[in-house]
C-alpha positions in Angstrom: -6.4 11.1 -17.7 -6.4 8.0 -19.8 -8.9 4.7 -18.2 -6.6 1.8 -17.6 -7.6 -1.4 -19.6 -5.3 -3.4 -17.2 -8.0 -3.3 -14.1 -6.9 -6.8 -13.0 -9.2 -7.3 -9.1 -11.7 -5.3 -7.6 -11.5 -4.5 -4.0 -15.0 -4.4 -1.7 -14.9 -1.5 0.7 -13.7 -3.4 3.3 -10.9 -4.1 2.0 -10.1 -0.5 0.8 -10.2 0.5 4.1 -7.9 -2.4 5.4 -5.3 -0.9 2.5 -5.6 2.6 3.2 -5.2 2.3 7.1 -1.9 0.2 6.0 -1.3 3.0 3.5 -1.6 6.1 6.3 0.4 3.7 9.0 3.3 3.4 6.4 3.8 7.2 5.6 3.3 7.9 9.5 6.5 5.7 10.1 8.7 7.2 7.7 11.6 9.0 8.9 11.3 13.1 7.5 13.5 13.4 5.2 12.7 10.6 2.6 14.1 11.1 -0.5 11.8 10.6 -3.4 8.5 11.0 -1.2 6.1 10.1 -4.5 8.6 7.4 -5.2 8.2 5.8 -1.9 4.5 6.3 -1.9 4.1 4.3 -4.7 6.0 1.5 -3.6 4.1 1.2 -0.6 0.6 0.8 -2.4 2.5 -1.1 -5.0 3.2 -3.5 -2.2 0.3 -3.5 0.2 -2.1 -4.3 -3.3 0.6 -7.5 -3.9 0.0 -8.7 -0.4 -3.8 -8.0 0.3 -3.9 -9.7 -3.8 -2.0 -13.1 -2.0 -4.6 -13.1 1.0 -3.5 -10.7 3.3 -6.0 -8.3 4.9 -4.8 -6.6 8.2 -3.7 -3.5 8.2 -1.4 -3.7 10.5 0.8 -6.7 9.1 0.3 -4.8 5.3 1.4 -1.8 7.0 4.7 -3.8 8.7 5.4 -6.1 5.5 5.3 -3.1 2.9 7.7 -1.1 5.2 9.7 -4.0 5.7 10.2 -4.0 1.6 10.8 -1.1 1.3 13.5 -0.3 3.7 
C-alpha cells in the first residue's frame, strides 16, 4: 500500500478515541441489512473526520450527525 501525500490534520489520541466511539455507535445503529456495508462505512468516517475537522469532539453528537447524513 501506497503512503498518502495528502495527510492534511493530525489527530491526538484523544480525539481518535472520540472518533472511533462515534465510529462503533454508528455501525451499532444500522439496520441489518445495509446495502453496500464498506460503502456505508466509509461515509461514516468520511463524515465524523469533516465534523470533529469543524470543532466537533463528542462522540455522541459525531455519532448522531454522521448517521443523520447518511440516512
Amino acid at each position: 500500500m501506497q503512503a498518502s501525500n495528502r495527510i492534511a490534520r493530525v489527530y491526538s489520541p484523544e480525539i481518535l478515541q472520540h472518533m472511533g466511539r462515534a465510529f462503533d455507535g454508528a455501525l451499532e445503529s444500522l439496520p441489518v441489512n445495509v446495502g453496500d456495508i464498506t460503502l456505508l462505512r466509509r461515509s461514516l468516517a468520511v463524515r465524523i473526520i469533516r465534523h470533529v475537522d469543524r470543532g466537533e469532539h463528542d462522540p455522541a453528537e459525531l455519532c448522531k450527525r454522521a448517521l443523520a447524513e447518511v440516512s
